[in-house]
ZASEVEX-403844 format. One record per residue (C-alpha): x, y negated, z negated. Coordinates in pm, whole numbers, plus 32768, in hexadecimal, padded with zeros to 4 digits. Each point is the difference from the previous one (the first is absolute). Layout:
<atoms>
XYZ ...
</atoms>
This chain:
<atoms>
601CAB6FE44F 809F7ECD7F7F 81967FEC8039 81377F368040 80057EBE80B7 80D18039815F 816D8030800D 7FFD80677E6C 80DD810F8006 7F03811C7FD4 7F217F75813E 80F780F180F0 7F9681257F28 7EB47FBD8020 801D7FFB8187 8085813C7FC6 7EEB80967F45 7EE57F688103 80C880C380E6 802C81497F5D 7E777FDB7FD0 7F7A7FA68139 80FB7FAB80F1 7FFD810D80E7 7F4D81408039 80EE80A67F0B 7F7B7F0A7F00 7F65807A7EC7 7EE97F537FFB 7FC6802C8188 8052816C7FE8 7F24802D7EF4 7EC37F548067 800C7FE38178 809481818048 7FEB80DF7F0A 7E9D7FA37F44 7F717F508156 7F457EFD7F27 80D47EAA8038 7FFE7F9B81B9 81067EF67F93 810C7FBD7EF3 80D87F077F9F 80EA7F467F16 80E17EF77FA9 80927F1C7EF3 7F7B7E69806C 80F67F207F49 7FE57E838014 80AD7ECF7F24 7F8680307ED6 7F2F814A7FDD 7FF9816D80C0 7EFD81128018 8018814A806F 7EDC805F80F7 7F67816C805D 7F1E7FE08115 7F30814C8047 7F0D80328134 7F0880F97F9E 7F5180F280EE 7E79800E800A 7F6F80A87EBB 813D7FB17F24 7FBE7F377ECA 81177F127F97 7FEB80987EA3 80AA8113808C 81007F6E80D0 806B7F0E7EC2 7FF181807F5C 80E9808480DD 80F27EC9804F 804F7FCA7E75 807481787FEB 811D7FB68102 80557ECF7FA5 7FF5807C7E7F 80C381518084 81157F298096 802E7F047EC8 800D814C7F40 80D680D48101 80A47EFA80A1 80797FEF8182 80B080FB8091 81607FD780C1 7F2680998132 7F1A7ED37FE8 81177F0C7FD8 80A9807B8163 
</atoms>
């Protein structure tokens, strides 16, 4: 996803958010694919700024017999559930 150029003042938020997706086991994205559904071996996120230009990256390591279809499926519902719900304080500690 396109975004802000590094140190715009929304790039720390972003951080945030590749966190709260993927930034630990308790990540929703991680959670999602790699425990509870079994279909993702690896998942990860983050927000790569540089001069001019950023972009917000989703990397997703399916396991054998997975289509990608399904993992885009699945990682647009959380990331469209937290731009609709937002974070929670829990995610923020």
């Amino acid at each position: 996803f396109p975004t802000v150029r590094a140190f715009a003042p929304d790039a720390a938020a972003l951080d945030v958010l590749a966190f709260v997706l993927a930034g630990d086991k308790n990540g929703r994205l991680y959670k999602r694919l790699v425990y509870d559904e079994q279909v993702a071996q690896a998942v990860g996120a983050y927000q790569d700024a540089s001069r001019l230009a950023g972009a917000f990256r989703v990397d997703v390591t399916a396991k054998q017999g997975q289509t990608p279809a399904r993992l885009a499926k699945t990682t647009d519902e959380e990331i469209a559930r937290v731009a609709r719900e937002g974070v929670t304080p829990r995610e923020l500690e």
